[in-house]
N, C-alpha and C positions, 0 to 999 in steps of 0.2 A: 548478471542478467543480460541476455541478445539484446540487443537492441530492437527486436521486431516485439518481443515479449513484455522492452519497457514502455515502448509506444501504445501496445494493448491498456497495458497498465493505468498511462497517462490518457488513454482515452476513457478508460473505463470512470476517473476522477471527474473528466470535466462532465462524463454524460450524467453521474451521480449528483454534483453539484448544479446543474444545470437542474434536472430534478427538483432537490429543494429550492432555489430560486425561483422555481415556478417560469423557469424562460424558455423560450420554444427555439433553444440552440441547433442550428443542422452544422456538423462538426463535417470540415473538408475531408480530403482526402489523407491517409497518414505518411504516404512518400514525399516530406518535406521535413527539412533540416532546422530553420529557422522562420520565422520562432515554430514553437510544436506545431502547431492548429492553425487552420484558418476556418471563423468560425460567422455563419451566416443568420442573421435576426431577421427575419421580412426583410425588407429593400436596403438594407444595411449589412456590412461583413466589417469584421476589426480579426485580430491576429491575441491569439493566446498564447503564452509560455506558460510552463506547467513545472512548477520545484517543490520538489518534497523537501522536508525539515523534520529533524530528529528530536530528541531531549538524550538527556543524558554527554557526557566528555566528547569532543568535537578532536579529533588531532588531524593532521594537513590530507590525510585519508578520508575523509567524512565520521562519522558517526561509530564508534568502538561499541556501541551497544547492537547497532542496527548489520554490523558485520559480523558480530560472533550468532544475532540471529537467522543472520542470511546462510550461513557458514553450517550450523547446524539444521533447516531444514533446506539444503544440499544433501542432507545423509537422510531426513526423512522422504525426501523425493523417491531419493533413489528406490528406497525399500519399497515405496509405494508401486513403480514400477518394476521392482523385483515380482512385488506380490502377483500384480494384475500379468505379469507375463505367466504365470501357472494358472489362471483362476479366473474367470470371466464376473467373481464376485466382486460389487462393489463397496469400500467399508469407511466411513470416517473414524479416524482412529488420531487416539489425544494421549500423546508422551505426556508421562508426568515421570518427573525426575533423571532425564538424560545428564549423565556425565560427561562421555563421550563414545569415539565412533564405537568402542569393544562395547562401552554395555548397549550398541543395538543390532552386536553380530546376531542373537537367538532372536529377535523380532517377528523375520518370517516365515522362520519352521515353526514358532509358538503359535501364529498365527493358523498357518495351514495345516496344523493340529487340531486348531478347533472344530474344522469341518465346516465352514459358516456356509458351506454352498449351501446344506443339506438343511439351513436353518431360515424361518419366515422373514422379511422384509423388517426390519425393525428391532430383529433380535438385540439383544446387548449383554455383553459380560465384561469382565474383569480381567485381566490376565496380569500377574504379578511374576518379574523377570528377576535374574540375577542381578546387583549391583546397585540395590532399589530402585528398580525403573516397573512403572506402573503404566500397562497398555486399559484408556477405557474407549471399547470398540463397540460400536453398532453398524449391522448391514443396512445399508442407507443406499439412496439412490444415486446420489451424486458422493463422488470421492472425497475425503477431507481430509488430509495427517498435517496433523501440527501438532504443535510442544505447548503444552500447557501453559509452561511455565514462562515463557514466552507473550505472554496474555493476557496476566493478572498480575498489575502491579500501580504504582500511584499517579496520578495524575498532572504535571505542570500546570497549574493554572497562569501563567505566564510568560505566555510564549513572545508575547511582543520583541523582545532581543533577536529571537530567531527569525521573524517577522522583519523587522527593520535589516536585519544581516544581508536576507534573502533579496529584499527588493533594493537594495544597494549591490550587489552584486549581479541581479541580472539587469540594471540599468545601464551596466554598462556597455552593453551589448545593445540597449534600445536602438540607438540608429541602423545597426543591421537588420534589425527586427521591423523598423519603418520602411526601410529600403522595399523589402521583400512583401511588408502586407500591408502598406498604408499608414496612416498618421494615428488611428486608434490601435494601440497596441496593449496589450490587459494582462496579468500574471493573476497562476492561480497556484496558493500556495497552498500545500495539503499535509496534513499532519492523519499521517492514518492511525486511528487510535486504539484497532485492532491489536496489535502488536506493541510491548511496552515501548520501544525506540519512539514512540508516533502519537504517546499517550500526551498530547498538549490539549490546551483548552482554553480559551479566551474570559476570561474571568470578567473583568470589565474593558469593554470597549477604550482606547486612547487614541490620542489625533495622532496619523501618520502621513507621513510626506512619500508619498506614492513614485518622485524622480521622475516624473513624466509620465508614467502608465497611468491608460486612461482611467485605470480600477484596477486596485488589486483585493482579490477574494483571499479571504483567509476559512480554508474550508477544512473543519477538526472530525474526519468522515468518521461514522458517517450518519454526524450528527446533526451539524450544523455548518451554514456559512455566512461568514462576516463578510461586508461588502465597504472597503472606503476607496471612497469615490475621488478622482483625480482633479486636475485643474488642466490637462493636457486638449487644447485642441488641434 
């Protein structure tokens, strides 16, 4: 992921979280390196970091789960702009059962075999591919391709390990992070649960030792957000 595309990303979390918080966050500007955000309340501003956290096998790469998903909708992008370069049609379209890159060489001539220009807003069919790969497609207004399978799967209720990992980790980093935005510094740690890599969940609340931030969110999108509150002034 560009980096211009993870900073969207990270903004897109905190403006969602802020959201449910109910807090009327005005988020800086995003050409800043450390920490993510500088983030303004009424007559008050503190400095946000923003860490995502995975479930599933962890190796000195990050998350083996959330790479083979990344890895694979890489190949469903692409096809998506394959499509939309012949076809001013828009379509959300959900892989079910990708093996790999060959079973999604026939994706989109199957596709622009349907004709979906010729078809009303809403349409939807089935298209079943070589290799057992299941396309379910509807012409939709906004674009969607993703992998099913990629989406539905169990839930951690126990993310705290990943939770205390995280905020020990980017603690260490806190005095750069003070430097640059002041003495209230805050992480927001995000488990997107769209995507299995992301499915955590806070099951019951435990006390955690924040290492100096002045709050760290534990935000399981995009459902909910947990708030423990620091001892930092």
């Amino acid at each position: 992921m560009t980096r211009p595309a993870q900073k969207e990303r990270e903004r897109f979390f905190v403006e969602q979280a802020a959201n449910l918080l109910g807090r009327a966050w005005h988020i800086g500007p995003e050409d800043r390196e450390t920490p993510d955000f500088l983030v303004t309340e009424g007559d008050h501003h503190f400095g946000l970091e923003v860490h995502e956290i995975f479930t599933g096998e962890q190796g000195e790469s990050g998350s083996s789960m959330k790479k083979l998903e990344s890895n694979k909708q890489k190949f469903i992008d692409e096809l998506g702009r394959q499509y939309e370069a012949t076809t001013a049609v828009t379509l959300k379209v959900q892989f079910v059962g990708i093996k790999d890159a060959k079973n999604l060489a026939t994706v989109v001539p199957a596709l622009l075999a349907e004709d979906l220009a010729s078809k009303a807003l809403g349409y939807h069919c089935v298209i079943d591919l070589n290799g057992g790969l299941r396309l379910h497609v509807t012409k939709a207004l906004r674009a969607d391709w993703y992998s099913v399978d990629h989406r539905v799967g169990l839930v951690n209720l126990n993310p705290m390990p990943r939770i205390v990992d995280a905020v020990e980790k980017k603690s260490q980093q806190l005095a750069k992070y003070s430097r640059a935005a002041g003495s209230d510094i805050r992480l927001l740690v995000v488990a997107n649960r769209i995507s299995n890599s992301g499915k955590l969940t806070l099951g019951e609340k435990s006390p955690l030792d924040t290492k100096g931030f002045r709050a760290v969110y534990f935000f399981s999108y995009p459902e909910s957000v947990t708030v423990f509150e620091g001892t930092a002034t």
